[in-house]
C-alpha positions as CSV (number, residue, x, y, z in Angstrom):
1,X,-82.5,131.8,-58.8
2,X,-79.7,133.7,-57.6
3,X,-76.8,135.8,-59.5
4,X,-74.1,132.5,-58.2
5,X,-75.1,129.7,-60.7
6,X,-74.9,132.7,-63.6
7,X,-71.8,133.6,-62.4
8,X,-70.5,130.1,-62.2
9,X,-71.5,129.2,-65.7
10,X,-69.8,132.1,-67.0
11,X,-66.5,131.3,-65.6
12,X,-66.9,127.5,-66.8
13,X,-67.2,129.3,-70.4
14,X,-64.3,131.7,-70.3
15,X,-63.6,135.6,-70.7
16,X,-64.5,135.1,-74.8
17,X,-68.1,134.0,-74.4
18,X,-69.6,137.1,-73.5
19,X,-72.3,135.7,-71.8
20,X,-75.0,138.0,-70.9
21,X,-78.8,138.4,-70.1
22,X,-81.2,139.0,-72.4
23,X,-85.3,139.3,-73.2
24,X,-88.2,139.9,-70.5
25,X,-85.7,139.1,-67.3
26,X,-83.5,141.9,-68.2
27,X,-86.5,144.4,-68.7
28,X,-87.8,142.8,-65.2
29,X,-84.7,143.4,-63.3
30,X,-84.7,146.9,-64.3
31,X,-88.3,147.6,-63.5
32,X,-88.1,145.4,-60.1
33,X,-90.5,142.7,-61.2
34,X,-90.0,139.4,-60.1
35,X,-89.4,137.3,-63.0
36,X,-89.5,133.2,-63.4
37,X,-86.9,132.7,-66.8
38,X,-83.3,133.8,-67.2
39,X,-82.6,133.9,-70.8
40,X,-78.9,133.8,-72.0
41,X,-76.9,134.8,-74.9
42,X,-73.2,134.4,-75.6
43,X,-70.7,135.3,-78.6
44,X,-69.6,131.5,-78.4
45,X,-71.2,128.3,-80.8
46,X,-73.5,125.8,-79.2
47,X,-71.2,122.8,-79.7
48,X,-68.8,125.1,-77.4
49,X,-70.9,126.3,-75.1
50,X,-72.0,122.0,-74.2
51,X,-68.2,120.8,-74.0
52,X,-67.3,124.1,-71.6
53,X,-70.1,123.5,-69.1
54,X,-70.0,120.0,-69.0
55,X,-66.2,120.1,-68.1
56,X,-67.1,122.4,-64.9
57,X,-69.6,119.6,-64.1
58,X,-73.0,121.0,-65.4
59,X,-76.0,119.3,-67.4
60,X,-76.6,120.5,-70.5
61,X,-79.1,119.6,-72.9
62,X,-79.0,120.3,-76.7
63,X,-82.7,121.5,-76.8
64,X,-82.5,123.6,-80.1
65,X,-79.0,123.4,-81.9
66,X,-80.5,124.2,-85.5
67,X,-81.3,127.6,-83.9
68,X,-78.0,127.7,-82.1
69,X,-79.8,126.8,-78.3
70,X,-78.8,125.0,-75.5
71,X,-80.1,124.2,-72.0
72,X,-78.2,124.3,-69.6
73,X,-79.3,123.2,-65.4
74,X,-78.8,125.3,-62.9
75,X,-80.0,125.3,-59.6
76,X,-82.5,122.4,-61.1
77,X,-83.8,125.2,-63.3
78,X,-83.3,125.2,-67.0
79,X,-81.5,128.0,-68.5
80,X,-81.7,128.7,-72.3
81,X,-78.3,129.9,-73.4
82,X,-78.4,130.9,-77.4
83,X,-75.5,131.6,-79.8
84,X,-75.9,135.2,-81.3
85,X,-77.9,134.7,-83.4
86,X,-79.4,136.6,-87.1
87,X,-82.7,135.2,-88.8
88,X,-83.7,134.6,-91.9
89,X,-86.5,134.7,-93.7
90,X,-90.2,133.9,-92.2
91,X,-92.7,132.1,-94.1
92,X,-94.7,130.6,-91.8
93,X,-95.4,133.7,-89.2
94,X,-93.7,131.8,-86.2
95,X,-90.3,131.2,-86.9
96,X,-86.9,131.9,-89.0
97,X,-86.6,128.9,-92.0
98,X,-83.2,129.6,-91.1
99,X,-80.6,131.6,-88.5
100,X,-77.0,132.7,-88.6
101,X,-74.4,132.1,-86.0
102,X,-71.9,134.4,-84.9
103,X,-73.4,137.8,-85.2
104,X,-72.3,140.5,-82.8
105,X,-74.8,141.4,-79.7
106,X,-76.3,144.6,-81.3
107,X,-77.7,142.6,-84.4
108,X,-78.5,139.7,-82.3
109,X,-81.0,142.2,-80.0
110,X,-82.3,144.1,-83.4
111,X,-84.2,141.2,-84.1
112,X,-86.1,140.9,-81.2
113,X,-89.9,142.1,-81.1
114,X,-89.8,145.3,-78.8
115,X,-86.9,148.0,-77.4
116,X,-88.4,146.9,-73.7
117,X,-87.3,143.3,-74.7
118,X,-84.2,144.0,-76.8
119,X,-81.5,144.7,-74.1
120,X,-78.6,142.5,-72.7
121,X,-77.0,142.9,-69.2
122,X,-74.0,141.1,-68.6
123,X,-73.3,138.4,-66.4
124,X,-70.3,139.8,-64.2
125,X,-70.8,143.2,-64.9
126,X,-70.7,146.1,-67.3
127,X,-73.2,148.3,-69.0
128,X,-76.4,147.4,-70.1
129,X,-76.4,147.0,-73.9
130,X,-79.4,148.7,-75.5
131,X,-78.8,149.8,-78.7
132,X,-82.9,150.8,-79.5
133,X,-83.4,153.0,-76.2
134,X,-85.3,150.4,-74.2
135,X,-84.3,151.8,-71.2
136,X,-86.1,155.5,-72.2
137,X,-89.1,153.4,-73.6
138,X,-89.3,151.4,-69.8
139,X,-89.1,155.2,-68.1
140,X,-91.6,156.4,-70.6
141,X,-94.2,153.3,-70.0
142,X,-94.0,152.6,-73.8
143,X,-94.0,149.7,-76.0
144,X,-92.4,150.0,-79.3
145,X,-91.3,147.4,-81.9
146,X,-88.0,147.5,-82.6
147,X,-87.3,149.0,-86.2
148,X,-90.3,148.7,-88.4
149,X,-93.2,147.4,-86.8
150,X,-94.9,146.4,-90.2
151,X,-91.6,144.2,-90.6
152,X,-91.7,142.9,-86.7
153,X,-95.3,141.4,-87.4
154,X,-94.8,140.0,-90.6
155,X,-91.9,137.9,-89.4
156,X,-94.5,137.1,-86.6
157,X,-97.9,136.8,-85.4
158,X,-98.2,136.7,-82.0
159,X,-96.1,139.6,-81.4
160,X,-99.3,141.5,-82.0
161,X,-100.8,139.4,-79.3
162,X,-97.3,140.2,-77.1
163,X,-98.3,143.9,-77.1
164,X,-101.3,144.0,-75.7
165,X,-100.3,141.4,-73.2
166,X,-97.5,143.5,-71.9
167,X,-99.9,146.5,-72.5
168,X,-102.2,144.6,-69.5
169,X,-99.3,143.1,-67.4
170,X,-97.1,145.9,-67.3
171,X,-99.7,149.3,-67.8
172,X,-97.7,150.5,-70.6
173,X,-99.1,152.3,-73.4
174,X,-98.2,150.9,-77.1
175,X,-96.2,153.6,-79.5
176,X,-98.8,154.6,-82.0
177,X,-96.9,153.4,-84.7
178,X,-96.8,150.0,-83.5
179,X,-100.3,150.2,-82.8
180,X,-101.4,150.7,-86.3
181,X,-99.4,148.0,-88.0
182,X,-101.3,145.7,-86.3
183,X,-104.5,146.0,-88.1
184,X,-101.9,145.1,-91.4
185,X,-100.5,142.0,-89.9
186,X,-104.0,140.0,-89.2
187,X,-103.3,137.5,-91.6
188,X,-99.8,136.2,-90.4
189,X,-101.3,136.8,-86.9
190,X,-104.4,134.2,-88.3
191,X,-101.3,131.5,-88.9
192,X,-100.4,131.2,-84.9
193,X,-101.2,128.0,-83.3
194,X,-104.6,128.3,-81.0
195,X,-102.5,126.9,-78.3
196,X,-99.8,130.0,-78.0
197,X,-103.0,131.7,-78.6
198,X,-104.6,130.9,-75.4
199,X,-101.4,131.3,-73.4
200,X,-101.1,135.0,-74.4
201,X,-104.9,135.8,-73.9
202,X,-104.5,134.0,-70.5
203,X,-101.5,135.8,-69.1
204,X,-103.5,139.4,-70.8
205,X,-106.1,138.6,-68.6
206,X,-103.9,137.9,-65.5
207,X,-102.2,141.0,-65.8
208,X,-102.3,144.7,-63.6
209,X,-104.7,146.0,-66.2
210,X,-106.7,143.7,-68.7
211,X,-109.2,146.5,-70.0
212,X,-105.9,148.0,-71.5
213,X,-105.2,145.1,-73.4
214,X,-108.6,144.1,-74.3
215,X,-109.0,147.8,-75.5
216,X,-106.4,147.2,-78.0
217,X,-107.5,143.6,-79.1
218,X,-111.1,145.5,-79.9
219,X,-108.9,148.3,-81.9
220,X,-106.7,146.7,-83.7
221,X,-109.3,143.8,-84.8
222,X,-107.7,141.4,-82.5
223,X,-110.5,140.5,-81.1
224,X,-112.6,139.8,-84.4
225,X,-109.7,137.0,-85.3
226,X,-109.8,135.5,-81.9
227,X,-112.8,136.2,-79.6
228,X,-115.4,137.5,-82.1
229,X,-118.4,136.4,-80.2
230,X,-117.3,139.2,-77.9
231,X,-117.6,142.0,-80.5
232,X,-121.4,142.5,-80.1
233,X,-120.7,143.1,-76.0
234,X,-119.3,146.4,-77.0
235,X,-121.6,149.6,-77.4
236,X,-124.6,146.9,-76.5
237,X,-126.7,148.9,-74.0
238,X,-128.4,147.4,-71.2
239,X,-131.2,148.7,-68.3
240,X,-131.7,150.4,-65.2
241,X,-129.5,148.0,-63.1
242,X,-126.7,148.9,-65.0
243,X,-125.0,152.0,-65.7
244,X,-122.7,150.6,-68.5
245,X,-123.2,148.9,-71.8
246,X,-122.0,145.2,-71.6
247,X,-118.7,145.6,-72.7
248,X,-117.7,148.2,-69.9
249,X,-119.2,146.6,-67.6
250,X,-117.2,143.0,-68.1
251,X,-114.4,145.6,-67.9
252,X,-115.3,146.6,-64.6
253,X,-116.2,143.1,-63.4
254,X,-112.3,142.1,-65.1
255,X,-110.9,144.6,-62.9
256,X,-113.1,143.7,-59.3
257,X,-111.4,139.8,-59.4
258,X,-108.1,138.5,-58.0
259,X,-105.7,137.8,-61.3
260,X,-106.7,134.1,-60.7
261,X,-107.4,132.4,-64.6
262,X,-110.7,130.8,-63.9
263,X,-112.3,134.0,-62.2
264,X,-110.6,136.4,-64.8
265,X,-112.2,134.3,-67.8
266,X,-115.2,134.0,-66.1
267,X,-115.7,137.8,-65.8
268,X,-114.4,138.5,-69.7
269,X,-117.5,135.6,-71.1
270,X,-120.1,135.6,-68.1
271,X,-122.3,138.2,-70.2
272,X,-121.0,137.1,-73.8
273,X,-124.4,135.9,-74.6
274,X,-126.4,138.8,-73.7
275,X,-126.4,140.7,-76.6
276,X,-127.5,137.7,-78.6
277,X,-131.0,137.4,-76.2
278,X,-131.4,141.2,-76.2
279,X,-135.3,142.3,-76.1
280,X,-137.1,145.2,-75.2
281,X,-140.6,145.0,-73.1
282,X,-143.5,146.7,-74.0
283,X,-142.5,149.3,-71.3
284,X,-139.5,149.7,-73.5
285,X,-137.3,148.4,-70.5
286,X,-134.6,145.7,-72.1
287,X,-134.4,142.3,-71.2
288,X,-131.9,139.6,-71.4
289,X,-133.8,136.6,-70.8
290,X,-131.2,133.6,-70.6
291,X,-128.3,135.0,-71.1
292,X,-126.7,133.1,-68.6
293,X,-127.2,130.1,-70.4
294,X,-126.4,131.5,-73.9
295,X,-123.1,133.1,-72.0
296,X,-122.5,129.2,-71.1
297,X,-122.8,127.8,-74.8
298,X,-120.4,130.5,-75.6
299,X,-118.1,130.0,-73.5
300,X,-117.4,126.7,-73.7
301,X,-117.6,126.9,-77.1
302,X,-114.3,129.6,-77.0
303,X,-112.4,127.2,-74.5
304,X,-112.9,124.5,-76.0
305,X,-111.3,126.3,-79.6
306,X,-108.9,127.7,-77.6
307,X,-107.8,124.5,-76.2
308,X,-108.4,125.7,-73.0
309,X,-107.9,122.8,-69.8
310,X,-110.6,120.8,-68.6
311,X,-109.9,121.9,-65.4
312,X,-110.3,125.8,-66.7
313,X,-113.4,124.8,-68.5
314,X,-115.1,123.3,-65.8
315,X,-114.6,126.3,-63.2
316,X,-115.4,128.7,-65.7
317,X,-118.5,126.9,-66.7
318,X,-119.7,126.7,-63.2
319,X,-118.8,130.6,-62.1
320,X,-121.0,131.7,-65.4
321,X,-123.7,129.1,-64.4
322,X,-124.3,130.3,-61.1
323,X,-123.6,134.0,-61.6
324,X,-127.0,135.2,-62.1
325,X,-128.0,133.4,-59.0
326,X,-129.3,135.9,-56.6
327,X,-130.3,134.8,-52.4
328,X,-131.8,137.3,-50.7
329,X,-133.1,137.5,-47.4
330,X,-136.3,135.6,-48.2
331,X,-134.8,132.4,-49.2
332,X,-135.4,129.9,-46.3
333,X,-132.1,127.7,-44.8
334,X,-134.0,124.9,-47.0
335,X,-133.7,127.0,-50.1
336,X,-129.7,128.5,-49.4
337,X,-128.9,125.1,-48.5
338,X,-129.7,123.5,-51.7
339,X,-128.0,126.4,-53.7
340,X,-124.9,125.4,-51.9
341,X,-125.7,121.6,-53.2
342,X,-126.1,123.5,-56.2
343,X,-122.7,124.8,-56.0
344,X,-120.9,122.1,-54.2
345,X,-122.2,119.7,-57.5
346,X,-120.1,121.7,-59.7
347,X,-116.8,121.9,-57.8
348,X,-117.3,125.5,-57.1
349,X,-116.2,126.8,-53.1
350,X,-119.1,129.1,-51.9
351,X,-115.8,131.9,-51.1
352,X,-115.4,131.6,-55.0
353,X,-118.5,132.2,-56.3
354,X,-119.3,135.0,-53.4
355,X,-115.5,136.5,-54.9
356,X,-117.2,136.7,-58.7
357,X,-120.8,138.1,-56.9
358,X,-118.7,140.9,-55.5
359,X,-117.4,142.0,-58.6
360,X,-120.1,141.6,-60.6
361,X,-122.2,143.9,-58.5
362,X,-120.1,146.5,-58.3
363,X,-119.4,146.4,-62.1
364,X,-122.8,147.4,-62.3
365,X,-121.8,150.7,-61.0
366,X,-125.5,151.4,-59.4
367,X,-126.7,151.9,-55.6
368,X,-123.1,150.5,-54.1
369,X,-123.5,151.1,-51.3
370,X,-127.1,149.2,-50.8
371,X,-125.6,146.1,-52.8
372,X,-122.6,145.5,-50.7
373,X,-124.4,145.3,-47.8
374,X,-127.0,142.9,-48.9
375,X,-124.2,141.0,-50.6
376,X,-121.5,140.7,-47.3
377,X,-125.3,139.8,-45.3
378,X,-125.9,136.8,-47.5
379,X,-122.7,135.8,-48.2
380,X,-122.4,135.5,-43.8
381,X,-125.6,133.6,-43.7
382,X,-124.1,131.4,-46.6
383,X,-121.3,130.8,-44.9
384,X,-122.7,129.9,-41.5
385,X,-125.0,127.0,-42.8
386,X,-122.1,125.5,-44.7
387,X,-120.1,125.9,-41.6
388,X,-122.7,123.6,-40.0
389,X,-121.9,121.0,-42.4
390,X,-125.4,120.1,-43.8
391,X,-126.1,117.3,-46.0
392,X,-125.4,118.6,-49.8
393,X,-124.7,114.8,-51.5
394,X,-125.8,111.7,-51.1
395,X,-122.5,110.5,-50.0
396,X,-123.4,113.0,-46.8
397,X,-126.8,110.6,-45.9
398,X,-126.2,108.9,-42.7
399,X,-127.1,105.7,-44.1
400,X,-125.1,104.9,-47.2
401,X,-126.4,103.2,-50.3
402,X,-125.3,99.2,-48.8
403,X,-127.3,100.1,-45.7
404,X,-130.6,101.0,-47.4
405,X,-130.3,97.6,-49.7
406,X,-129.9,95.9,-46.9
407,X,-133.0,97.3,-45.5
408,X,-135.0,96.6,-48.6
409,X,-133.6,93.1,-48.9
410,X,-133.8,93.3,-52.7
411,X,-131.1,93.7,-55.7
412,X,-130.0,97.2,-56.2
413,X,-131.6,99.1,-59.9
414,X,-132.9,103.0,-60.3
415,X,-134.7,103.0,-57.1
416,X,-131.8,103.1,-55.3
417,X,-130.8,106.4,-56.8
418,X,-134.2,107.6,-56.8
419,X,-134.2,106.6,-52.4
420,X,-131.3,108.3,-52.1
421,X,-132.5,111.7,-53.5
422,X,-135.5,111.5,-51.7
423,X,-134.1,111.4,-48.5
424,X,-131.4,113.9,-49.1
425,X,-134.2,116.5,-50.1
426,X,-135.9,115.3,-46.4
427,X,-132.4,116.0,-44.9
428,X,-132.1,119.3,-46.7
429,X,-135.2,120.7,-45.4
430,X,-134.3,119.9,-42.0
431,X,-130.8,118.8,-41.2
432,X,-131.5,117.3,-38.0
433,X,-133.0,114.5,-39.8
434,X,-130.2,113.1,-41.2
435,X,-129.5,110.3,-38.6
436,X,-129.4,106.2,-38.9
437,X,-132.8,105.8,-37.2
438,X,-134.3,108.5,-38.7
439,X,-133.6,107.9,-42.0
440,X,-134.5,103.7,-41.3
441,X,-137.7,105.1,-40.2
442,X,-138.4,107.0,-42.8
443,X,-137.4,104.3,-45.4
444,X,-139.7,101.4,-44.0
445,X,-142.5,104.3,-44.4
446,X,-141.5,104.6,-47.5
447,X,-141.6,101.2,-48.8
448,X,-145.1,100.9,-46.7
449,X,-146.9,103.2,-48.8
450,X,-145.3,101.9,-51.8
451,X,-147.4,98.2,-51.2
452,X,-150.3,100.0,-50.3
């Protein structure tokens, strides 16, 4: 959205309302970072602020009036414009049992969580407000909570959370002070709702720099309250494929995929089970027997607390399933062709699961060079059978499942199903197979031996 519906909203309220911009947009602008939300803050009361814009024509909605909020459309977008505003106290770690209108702008942005966030720019014009330096704490890459941190994490819990998340999305390091209260503040953090949870963890793992904010979840006991499955990954050696311990190297593998959710979850839980099926050989050379499907039960175990989608779940699920599936160059088309039936049974694009491959290799930091190429080989001759559109389902069988009752003349039951895998394992193994006369002919042989 542009600066013109601002503008226009701020001559519908008058030269009183000192309307201006405040939170994470003003903290974007500044650093260049395209930013989704404009948040808005004026000296004027909510009832006001509703009869104003709806003279000059504009919908407003009275989304949060106890707390002095309004939403107001612009450009079809919804723009939260909020009275100045102090709060009172917290009791339940979320939110104030109680605000005061009609503050001035200085108290209003002293108690918000950090200085990066605690800034107002005006709409129209004028000098940006920042009364806690969050302008020097943007040049110096620093988070900071505004005032006393101890006090900013009482009043609430997920601000812990917000610091490492901007930690990973931005690359900032966290003011040491701030750093430490955290480990005091667990318990209000323990009162935020799983769902908030998840959103934070997800949009920390989408950031620039995830092992940052990971690194201070482990810290600052973060980690324990949310994701404590994942404590034993860390310092949990492994063998001579792998120059890391677990931990670093789900690190590594966080930092080889796109910022996409499902591949970035996928790489922080794909070895979550391994330290759990550690063993050691009688060559002393450690093992991790099914840990792929240990990493599986834990997973969806942590989604499914988390409140994670079913959609998330699901391509999760399949990345970690599949991930310690390794083609090489003996496999025959037969064999690569039913891993991509494999594949194509749990929703998961071959370009996908060759994307997580990548990165899991190279986490492994061992013999690159040798890996990439076997990996970019496979992943070519992959790709050219699936180009070929081979049969993967039965829905792909050139005669479907009305054609082969009609050529058994009998009422449909579990041999039907059990036909119909047959013939796609005979189509598998050779393609050419798979046409209506074919597979007729190699149905009536079927049901011939079955009299004999």
């Amino acid at each position: 959205m542009t600066w013109a519906p601002l503008l226009r909203l701020k001559e519908a309220l008058g030269p009183q309302a000192e309307l201006v911009i405040v939170g994470g947009a003003v903290r974007d602008e500044l650093l260049g970072r395209p930013h989704a939300d404009w948040d808005l803050a004026t000296r004027m009361l909510p009832q006001t602020v509703m009869e104003r814009a709806r003279a000059a024509g504009l919908k407003v909605i009275p989304t949060g009036l106890q707390h002095g909020t309004v939403t107001v459309i612009l450009e079809d977008r919804p723009v939260e414009v909020t009275t100045f505003r102090s709060d009172g106290d917290y009791l339940d770690g979320r939110r104030p049992e109680s605000v005061r209108l009609g503050v001035d702008l200085a108290e209003d942005l002293s108690r918000r969580d950090f200085t990066i966030n605690a800034m107002a720019l005006p709409v129209g014009g004028g000098d940006l407000v920042d009364p806690f330096g969050g302008r020097t704490d943007l040049t110096a890459r620093v988070i900071r909570a505004v005032g006393d941190p101890l006090q900013r994490f009482a009043e609430d819990g997920l601000r812990p959370l917000r610091a490492c998340r901007f930690a990973s999305q931005l690359g900032f390091e966290v003011a040491p002070a701030t750093v430490e209260a955290i480990p005091f503040r667990l318990e209000v953090a323990r009162k935020v709702s799983v769902e908030r949870v998840f959103t934070e963890l997800d949009k920390l793992l989408g950031g620039a720099e995830p092992e940052r904010g990971l690194g201070l979840l482990a810290d600052t006991g973060l980690l324990d309250l949310w994701l404590p499955e994942l404590r034993p990954m860390i310092g949990c050696g492994q063998n001579r494929h792998h120059r890391h311990d677990v931990w670093n190297h789900t690190l590594a593998v966080l930092r080889g995929v796109p910022a996409d959710s499902g591949l970035r979850w996928a790489a922080l839980l794909h070895d979550a089970g391994k330290p759990g099926v550690r063993s050691s050989g009688p060559d002393g050379e450690v093992h991790f027997h099914g840990h792929e499907a240990r990493s599986l039960e834990l997973a969806e175990a942590i989604l499914d607390r988390l409140k994670a989608s079913h959609a998330l779940r699901r391509d999760v699920a399949a990345l970690i399933r599949h991930h310690g599936t390794h083609p090489t160059e003996a496999w025959s088309d037969a064999a690569c062709r039913r891993f991509l039936r494999r594949l194509a049974e749990d929703g998961l694009h071959l370009t996908r699961w060759a994307t997580f491959r990548l990165a899991d290799q190279r986490g492994k930091g061992l013999e690159l060079d040798a890996r990439l190429a076997a990996h970019e080989v496979l992943t070519a001759r992959l790709a050219a059978l699936a180009l070929s559109g081979p049969p993967l389902s039965v829905s792909d069988l050139a005669l479907d499942g009305k054609a082969l009752l009609a050529l058994a003349d009998r009422p449909g039951g579990p041999w039907l199903g059990e036909l119909q895998r047959h013939l796609l394992e005979v189509v598998i193994d050779d393609p050419d197979l798979n046409s209506p006369e074919t597979l007729t002919r190699l149905v009536r042989q079927r049901f011939e031996e079955g009299r004999r």
